[in-house]
C-alpha positions as CSV (number, residue, x, y, z in Angstrom):
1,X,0.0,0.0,0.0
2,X,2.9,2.2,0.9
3,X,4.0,2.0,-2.9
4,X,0.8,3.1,-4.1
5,X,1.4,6.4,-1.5
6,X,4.7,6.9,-2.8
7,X,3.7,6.5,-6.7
8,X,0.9,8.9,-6.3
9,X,2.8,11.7,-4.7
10,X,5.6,11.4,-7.2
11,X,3.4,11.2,-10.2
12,X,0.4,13.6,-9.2
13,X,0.8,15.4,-6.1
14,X,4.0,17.0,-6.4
15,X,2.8,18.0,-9.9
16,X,0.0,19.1,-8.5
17,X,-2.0,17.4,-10.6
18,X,-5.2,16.0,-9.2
19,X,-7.1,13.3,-11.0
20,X,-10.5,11.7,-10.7
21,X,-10.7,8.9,-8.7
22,X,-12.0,6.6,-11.6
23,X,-8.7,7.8,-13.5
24,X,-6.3,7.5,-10.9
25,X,-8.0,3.9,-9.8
26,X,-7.3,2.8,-13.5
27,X,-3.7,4.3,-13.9
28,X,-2.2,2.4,-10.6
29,X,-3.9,-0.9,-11.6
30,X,-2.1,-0.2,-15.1
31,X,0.9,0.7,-13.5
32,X,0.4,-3.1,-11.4
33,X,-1.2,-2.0,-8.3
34,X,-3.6,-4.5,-6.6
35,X,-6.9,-3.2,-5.8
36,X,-7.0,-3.6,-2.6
37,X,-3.5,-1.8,-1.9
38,X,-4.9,1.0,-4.0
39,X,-7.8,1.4,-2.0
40,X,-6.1,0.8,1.2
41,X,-4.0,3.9,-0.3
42,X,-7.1,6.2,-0.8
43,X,-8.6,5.2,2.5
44,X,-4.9,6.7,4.1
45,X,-5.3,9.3,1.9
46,X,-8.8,10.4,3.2
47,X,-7.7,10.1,6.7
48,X,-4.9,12.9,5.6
49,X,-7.9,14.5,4.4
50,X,-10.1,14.2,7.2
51,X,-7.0,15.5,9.6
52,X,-6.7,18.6,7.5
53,X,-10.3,19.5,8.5
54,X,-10.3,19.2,11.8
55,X,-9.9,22.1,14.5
56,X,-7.0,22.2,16.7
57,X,-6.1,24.5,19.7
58,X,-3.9,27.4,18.8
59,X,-1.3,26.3,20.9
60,X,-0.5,22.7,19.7
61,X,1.1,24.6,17.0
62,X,4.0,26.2,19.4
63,X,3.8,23.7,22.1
64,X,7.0,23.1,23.9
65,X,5.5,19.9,25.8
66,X,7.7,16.7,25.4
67,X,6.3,13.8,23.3
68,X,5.7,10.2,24.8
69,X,5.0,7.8,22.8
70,X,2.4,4.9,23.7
71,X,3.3,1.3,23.5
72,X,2.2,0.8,20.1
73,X,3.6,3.5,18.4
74,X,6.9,2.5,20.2
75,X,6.3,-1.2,18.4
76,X,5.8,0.5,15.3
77,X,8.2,3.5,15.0
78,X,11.6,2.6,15.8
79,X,14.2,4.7,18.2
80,X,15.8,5.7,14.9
81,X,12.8,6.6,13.2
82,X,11.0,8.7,16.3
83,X,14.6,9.9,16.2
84,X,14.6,11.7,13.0
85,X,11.2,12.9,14.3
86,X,12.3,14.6,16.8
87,X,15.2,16.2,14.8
88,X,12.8,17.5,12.2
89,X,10.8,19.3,14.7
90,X,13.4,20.6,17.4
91,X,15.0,21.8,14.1
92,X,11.4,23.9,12.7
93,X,11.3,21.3,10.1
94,X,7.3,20.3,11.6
95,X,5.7,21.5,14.7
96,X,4.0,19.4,17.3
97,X,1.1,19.8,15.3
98,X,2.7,18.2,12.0
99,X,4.4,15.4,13.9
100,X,1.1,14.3,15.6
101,X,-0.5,14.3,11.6
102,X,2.7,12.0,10.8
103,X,2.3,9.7,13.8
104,X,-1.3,9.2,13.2
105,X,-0.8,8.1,9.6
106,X,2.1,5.9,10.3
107,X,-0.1,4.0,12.4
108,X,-2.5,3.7,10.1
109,X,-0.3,2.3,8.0
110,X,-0.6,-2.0,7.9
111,X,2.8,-2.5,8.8
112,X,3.5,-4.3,12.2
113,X,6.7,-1.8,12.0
114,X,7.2,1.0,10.0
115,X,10.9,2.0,7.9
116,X,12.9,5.0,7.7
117,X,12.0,5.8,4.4
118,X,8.2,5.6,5.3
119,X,8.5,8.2,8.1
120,X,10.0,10.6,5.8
121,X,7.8,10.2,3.2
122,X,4.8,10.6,5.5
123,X,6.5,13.6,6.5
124,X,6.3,14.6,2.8
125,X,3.4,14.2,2.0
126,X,2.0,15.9,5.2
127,X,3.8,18.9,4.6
128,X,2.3,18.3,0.7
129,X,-0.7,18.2,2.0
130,X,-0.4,22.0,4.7
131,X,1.0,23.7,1.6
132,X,4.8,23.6,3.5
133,X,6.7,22.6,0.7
134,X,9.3,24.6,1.5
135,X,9.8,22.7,4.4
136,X,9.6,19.5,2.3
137,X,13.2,20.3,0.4
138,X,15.4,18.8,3.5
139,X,13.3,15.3,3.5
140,X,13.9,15.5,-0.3
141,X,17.4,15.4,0.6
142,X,17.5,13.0,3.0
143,X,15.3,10.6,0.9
144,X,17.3,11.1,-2.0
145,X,20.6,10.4,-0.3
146,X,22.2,7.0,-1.2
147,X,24.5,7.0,1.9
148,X,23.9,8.1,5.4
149,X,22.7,11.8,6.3
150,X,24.5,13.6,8.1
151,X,22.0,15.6,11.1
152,X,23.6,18.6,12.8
């Protein structure tokens, strides 16, 4: 299902080009997407949706407060991956507000435990999806870097 993320924000989102669903359902099973990954992709997708229209107190934006993380998402975001979480935001990469919009799709991902590479692209598209692209150009580097980033 991941793929099917990843295919559609390189193909169509990044253009910003948006699709019908009919269109887009017929281009991913071309492109040798299973129908039930690509709809498992959409229903990921709405739950983006449905976390861009919900209200949220003012101050979740600037909070200061520390993060803990509950048992599950510690069984399914590694110490390296809540790591490179934590950089992005004590760096002004994502608020608080951003990282709790990553967590909650990462665990609505079906993966008993997520990678790397799928935290930063969550962190891609969520930043896609508040207009932040500016913010998006470091994760762009980190994902396209073949060896190890270097954080500072």
């Amino acid at each position: 299902m991941f793929d099917v993320l990843v295919f559609l924000f390189e193909n169509y989102f990044e253009a910003n080009v948006h699709p019908d669903f009919d269109t887009l359902e017929k281009e991913l099973s071309a492109a040798g997407f299973e129908s039930s990954e690509i709809n498992q992709a959409f229903d990921w997708l709405n739950g983006l949706d449905d976390l861009a229209q919900a209200t949220y107190p003012e101050t979740l934006v600037d909070s200061r407060s520390v993060r803990c993380y509950a048992a599950a998402e510690l069984e399914k975001i590694n110490t390296e991956s809540r790591g490179i979480l934590a950089f992005l935001e004590s760096s002004g990469v994502i608020n608080p507000l951003q990282r709790e919009w990553v967590l909650d799709r990462l665990m609505a991902l079906n993966e008993a435990e997520v990678s790397l590479d799928q935290v930063k692209w969550t962190v891609l598209m969520v930043l896609w999806k508040q207009g932040r692209v500016d913010e998006s150009l470091i994760l762009e580097d980190l994902l396209m870097d073949e060896g190890e980033a270097t954080l500072h």
